[in-house]
C-alpha positions as CSV (number, residue, x, y, z in Angstrom):
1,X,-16.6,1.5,4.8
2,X,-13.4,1.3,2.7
3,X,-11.9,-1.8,1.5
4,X,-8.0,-2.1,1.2
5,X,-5.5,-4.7,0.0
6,X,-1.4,-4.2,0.1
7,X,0.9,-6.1,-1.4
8,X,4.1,-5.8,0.1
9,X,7.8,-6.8,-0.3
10,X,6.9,-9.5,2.7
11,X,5.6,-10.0,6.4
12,X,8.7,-8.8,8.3
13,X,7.4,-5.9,11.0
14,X,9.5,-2.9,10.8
15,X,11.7,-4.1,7.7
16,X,8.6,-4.7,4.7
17,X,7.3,-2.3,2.9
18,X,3.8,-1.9,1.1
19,X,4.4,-1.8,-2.9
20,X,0.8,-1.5,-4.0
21,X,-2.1,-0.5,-2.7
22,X,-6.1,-0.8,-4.2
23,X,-9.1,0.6,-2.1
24,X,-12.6,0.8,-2.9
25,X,-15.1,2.9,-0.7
26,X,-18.5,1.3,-0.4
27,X,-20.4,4.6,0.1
28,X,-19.9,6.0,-3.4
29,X,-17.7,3.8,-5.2
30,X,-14.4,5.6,-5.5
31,X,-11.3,4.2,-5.8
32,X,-7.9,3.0,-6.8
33,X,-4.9,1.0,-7.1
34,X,-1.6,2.6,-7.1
35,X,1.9,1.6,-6.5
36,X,3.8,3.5,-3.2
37,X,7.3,5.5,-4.3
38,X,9.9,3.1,-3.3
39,X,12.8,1.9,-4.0
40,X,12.7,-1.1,-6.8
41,X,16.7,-2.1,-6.1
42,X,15.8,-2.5,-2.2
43,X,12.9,-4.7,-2.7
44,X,14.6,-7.0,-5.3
45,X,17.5,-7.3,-3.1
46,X,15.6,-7.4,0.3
47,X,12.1,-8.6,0.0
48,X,10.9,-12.4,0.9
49,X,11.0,-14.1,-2.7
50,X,7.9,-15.6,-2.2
51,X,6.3,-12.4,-1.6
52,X,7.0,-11.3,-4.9
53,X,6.4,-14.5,-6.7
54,X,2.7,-14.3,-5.1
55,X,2.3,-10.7,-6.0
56,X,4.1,-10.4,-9.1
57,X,6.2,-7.5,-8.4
58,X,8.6,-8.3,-11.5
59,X,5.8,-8.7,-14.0
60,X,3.3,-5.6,-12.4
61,X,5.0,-3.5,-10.0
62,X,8.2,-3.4,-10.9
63,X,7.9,-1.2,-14.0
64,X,4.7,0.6,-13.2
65,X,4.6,4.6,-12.5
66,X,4.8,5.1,-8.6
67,X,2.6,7.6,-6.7
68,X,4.1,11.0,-6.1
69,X,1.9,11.2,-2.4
70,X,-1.0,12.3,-4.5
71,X,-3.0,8.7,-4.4
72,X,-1.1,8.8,-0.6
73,X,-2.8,11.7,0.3
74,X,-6.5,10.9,-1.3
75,X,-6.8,7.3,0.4
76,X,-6.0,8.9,3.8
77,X,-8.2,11.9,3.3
78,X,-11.0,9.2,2.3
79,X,-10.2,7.2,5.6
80,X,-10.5,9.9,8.1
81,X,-13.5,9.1,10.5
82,X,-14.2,6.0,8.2
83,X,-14.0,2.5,9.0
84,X,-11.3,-0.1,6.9
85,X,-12.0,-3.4,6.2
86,X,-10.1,-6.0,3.5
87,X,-9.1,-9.5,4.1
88,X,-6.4,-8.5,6.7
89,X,-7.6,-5.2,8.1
90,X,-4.2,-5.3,10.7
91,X,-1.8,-5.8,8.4
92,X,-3.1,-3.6,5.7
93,X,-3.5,-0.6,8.3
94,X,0.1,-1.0,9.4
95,X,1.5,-0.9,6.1
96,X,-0.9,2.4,5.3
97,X,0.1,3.9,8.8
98,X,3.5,3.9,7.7
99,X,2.7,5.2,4.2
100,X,1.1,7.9,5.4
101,X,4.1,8.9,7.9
102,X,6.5,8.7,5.3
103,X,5.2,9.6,2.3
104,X,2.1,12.0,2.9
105,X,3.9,13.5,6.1
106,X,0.8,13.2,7.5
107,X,0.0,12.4,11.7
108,X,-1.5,9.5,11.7
């Protein structure tokens, strides 16, 4: 079972986007937290204020080195054939659905 948790730049379907991602597999232990290539200016102009407040994008994210699809590619290489579980499995397998598409390239 792997555990996940995204923050994301708010709750809007089709228009937020995940800004960090952590993971944990329960089988052996491995995992991560990394922060998805975006783009910074579109999420302080565009995201739901609140959203960052609560994840504190301007004091964490915002400066932190973003994944170049490496940590992409490893978390949805660990999730084939594997179950997800976090707080908010749904929502957290949206946002990594469209990480993978965009960012990986991957068919998901």
């Amino acid at each position: 079972m792997i555990i996940t948790d995204c923050e994301s730049s708010g709750l809007r379907p089709g228009f937020d986007i995940a800004v960090e991602v952590a993971w944990c597999d329960l089988l052996d232990g491995r995992g991560g937290v990394f922060v998805p290539e975006h783009d910074t200016k579109w999420v302080l102009h565009n995201a739901e204020p609140k959203a960052l407040e609560i994840n504190g994008y301007r004091e964490r994210i915002l400066h932190a080195k973003q994944d170049d699809g490496t940590e992409v590619q490893r978390l949805y290489d660990t999730l084939k054939g594997r179950t997800m579980a976090g707080s908010n499995p749904a929502v957290d397998a949206r946002w990594l659905e469209e990480l993978f598409q965009s960012q990986a390239k991957l068919d998901v």
